[in-house]
PDB file of N, CA, C, O and CB in Angstrom:
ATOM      1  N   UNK A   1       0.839  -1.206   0.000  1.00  0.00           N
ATOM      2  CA  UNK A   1       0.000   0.000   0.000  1.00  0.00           C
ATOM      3  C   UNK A   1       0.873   1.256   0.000  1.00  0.00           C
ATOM      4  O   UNK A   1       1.918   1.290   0.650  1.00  0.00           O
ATOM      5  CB  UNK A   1      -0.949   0.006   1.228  1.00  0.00           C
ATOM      6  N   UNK A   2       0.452   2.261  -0.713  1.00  0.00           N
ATOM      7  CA  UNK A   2       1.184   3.483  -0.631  1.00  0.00           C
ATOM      8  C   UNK A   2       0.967   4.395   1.321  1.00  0.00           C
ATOM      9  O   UNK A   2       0.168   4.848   2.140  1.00  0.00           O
ATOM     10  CB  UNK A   2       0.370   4.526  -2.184  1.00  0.00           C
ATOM     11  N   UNK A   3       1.881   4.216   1.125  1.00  0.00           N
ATOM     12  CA  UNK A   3       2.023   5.422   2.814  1.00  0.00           C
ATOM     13  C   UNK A   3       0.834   6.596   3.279  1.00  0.00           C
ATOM     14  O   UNK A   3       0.253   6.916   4.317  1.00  0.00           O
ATOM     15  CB  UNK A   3       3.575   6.682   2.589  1.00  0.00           C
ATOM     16  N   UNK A   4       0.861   7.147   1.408  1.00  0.00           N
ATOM     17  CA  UNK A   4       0.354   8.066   1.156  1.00  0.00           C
ATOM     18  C   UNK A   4      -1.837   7.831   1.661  1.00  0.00           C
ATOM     19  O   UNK A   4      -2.728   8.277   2.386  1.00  0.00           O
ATOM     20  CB  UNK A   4       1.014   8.243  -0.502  1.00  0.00           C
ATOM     21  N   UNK A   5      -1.624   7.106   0.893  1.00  0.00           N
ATOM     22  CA  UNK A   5      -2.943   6.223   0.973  1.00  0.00           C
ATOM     23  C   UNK A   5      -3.335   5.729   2.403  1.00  0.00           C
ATOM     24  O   UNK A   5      -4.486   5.571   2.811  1.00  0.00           O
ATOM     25  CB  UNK A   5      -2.767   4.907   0.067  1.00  0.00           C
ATOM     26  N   UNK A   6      -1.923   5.465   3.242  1.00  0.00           N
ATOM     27  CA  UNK A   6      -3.007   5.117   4.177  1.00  0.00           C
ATOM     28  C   UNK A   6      -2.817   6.138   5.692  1.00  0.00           C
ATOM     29  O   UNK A   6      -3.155   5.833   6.836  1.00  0.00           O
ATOM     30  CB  UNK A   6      -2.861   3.307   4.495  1.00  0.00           C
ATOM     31  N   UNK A   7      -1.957   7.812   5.050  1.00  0.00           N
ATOM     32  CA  UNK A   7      -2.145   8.385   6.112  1.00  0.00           C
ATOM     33  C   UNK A   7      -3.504   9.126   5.803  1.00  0.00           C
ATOM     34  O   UNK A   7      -4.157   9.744   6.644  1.00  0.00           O
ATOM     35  CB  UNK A   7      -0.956   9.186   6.510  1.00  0.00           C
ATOM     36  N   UNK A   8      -3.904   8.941   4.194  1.00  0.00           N
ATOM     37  CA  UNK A   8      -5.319   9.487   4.298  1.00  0.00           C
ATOM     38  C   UNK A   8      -6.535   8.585   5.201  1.00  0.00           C
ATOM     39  O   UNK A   8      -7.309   8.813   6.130  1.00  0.00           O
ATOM     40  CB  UNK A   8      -5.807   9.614   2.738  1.00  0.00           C
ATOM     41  N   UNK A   9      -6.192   7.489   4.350  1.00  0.00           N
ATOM     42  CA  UNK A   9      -7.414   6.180   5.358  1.00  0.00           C
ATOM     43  C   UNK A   9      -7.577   6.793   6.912  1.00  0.00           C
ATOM     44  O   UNK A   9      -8.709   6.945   7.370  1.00  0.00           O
ATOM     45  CB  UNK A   9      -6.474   4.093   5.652  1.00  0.00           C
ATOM     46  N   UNK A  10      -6.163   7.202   7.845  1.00  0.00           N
ATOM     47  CA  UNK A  10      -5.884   7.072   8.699  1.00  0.00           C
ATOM     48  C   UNK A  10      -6.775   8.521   9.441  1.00  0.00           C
ATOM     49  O   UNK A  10      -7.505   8.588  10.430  1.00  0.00           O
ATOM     50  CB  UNK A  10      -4.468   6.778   8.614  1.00  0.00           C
ATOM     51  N   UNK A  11      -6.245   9.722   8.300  1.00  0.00           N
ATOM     52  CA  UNK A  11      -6.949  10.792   8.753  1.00  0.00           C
ATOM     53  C   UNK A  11      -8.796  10.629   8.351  1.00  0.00           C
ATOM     54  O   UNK A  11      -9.683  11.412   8.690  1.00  0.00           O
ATOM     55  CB  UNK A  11      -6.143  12.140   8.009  1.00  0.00           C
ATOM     56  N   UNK A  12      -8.854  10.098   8.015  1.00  0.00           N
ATOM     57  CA  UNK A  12     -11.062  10.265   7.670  1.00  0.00           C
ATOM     58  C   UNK A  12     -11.081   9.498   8.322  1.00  0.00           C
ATOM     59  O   UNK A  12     -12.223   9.772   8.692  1.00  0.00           O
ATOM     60  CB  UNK A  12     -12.214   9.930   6.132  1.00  0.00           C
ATOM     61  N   UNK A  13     -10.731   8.278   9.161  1.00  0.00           N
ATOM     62  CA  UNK A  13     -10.906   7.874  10.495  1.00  0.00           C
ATOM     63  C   UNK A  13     -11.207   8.400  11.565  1.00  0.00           C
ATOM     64  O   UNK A  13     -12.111   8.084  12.338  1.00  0.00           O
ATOM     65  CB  UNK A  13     -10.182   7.487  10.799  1.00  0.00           C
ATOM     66  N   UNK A  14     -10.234   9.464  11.663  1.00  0.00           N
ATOM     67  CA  UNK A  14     -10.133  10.303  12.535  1.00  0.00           C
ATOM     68  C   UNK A  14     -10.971  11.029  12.840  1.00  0.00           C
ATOM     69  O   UNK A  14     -11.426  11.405  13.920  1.00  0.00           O
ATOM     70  CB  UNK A  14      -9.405  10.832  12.413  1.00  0.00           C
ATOM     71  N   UNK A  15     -11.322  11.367  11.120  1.00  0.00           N
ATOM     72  CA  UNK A  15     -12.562  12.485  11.180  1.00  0.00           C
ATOM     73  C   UNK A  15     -13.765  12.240  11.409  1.00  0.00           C
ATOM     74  O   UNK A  15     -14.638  12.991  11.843  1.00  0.00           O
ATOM     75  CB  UNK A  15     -12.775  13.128  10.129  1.00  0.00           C
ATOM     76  N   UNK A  16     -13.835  10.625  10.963  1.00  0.00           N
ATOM     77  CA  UNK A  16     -15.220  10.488  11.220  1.00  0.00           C
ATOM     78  C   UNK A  16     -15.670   9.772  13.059  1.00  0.00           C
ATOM     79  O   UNK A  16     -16.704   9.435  13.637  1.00  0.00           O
ATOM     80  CB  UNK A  16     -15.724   9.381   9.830  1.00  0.00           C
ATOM     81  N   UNK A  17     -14.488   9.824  13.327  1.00  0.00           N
ATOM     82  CA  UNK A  17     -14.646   9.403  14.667  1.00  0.00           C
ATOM     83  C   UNK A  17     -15.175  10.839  15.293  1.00  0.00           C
ATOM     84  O   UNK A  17     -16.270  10.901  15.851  1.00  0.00           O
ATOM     85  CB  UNK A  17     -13.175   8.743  15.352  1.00  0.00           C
ATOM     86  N   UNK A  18     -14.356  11.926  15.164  1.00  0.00           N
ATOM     87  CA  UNK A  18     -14.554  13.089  15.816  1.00  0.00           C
ATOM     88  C   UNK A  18     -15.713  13.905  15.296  1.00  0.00           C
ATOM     89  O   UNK A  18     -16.192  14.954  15.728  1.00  0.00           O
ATOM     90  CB  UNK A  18     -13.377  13.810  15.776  1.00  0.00           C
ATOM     91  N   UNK A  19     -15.998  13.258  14.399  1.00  0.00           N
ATOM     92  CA  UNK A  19     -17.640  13.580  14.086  1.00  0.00           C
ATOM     93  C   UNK A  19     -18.478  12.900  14.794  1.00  0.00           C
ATOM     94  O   UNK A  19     -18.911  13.533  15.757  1.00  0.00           O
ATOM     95  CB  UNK A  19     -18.128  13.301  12.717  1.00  0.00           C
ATOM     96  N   UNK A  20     -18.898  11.776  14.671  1.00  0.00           N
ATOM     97  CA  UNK A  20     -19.294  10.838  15.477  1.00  0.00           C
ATOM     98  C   UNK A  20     -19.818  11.639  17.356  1.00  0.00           C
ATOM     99  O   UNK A  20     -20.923  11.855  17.853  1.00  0.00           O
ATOM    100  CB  UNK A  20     -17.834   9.685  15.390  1.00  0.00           C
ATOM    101  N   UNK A  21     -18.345  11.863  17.898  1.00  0.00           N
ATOM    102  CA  UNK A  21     -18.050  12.255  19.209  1.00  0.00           C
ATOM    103  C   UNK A  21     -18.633  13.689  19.342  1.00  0.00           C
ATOM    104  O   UNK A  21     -18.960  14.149  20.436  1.00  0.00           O
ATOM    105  CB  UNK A  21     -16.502  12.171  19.501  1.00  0.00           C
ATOM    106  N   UNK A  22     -18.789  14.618  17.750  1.00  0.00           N
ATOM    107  CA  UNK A  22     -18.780  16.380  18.267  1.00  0.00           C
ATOM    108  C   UNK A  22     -20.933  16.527  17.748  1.00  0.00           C
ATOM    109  O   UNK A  22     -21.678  17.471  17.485  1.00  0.00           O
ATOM    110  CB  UNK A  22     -17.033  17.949  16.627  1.00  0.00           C
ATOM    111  N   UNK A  23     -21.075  15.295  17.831  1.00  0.00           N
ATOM    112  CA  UNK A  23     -22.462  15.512  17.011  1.00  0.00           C
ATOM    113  C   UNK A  23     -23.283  16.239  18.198  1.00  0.00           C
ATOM    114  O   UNK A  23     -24.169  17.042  17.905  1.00  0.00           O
ATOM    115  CB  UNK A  23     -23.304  13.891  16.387  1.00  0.00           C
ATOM    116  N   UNK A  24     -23.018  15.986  19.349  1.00  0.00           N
ATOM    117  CA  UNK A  24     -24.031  16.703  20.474  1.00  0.00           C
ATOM    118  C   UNK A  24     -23.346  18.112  20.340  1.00  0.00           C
ATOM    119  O   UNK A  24     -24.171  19.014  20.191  1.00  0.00           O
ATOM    120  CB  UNK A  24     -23.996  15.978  22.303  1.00  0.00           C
ATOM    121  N   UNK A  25     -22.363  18.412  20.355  1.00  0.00           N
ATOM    122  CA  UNK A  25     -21.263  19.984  20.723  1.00  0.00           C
ATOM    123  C   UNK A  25     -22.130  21.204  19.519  1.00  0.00           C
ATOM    124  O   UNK A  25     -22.420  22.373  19.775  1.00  0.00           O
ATOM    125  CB  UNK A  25     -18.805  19.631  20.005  1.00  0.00           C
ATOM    126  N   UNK A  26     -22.413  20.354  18.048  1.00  0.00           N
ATOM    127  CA  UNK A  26     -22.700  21.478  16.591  1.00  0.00           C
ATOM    128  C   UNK A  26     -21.380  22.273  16.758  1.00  0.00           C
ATOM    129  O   UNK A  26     -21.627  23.459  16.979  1.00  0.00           O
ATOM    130  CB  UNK A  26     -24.360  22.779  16.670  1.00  0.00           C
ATOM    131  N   UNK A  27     -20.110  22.002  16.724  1.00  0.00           N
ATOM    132  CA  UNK A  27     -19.473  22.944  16.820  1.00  0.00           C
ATOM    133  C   UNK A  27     -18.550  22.889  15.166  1.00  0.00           C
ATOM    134  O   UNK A  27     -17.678  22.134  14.735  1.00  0.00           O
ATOM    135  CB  UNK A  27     -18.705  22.843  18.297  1.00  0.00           C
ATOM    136  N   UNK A  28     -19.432  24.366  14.453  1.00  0.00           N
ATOM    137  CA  UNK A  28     -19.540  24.369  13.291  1.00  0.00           C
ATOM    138  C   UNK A  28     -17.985  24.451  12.503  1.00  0.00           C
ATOM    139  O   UNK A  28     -18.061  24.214  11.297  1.00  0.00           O
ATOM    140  CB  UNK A  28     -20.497  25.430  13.065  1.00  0.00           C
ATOM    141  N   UNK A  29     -16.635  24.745  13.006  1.00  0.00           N
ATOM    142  CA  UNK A  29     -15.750  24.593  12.896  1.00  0.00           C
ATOM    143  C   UNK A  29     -15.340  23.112  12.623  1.00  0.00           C
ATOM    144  O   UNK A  29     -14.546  22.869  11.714  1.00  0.00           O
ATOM    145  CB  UNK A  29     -15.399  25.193  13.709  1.00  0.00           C
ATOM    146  N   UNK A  30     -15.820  22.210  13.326  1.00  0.00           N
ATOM    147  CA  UNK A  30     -15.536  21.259  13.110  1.00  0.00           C
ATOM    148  C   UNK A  30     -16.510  20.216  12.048  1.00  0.00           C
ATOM    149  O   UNK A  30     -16.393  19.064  11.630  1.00  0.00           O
ATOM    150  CB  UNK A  30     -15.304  20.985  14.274  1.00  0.00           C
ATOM    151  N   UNK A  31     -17.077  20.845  11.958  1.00  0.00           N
ATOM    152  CA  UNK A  31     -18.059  20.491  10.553  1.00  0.00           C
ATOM    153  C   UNK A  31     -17.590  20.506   9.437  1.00  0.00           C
ATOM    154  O   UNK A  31     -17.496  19.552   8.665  1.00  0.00           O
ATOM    155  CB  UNK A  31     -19.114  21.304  10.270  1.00  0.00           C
ATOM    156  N   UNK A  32     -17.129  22.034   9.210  1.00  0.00           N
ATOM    157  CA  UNK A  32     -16.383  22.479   8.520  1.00  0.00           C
ATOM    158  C   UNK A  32     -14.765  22.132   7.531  1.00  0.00           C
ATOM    159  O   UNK A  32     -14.211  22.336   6.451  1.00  0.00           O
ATOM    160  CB  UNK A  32     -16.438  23.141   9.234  1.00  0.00           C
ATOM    161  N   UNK A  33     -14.589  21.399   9.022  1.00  0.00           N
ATOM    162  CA  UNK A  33     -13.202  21.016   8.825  1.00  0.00           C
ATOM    163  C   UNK A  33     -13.000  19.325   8.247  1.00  0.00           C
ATOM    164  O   UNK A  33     -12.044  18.665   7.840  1.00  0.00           O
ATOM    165  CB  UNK A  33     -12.458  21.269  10.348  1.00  0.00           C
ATOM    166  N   UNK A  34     -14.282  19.104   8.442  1.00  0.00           N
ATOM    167  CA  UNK A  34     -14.531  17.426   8.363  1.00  0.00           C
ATOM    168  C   UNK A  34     -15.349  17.671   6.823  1.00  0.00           C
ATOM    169  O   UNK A  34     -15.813  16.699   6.225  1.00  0.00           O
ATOM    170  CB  UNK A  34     -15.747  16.525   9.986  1.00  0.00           C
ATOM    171  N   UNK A  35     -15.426  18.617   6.450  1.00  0.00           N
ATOM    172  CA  UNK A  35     -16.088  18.352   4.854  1.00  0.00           C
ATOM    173  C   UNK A  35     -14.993  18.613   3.725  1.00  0.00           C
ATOM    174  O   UNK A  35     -15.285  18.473   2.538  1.00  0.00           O
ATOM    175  CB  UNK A  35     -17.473  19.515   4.489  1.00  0.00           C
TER     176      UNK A  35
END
């Protein structure tokens, strides 16, 4: 696998975890940052 490829996999993990976690907060920055 490219490196590249899986520090992306690694980051929308991330993001969608911390979406997941900020869904009660609406804190629109982080909405933002996850689209």
């Amino acid at each position: 696998m490219n490196s590249r490829i899986d520090d992306n996999l690694a980051r929308a993990e991330a993001l969608v975890e911390s979406a997941e976690r900020g869904k009660d907060s609406r804190d629109p920055e982080i909405l933002r940052a996850a689209l």
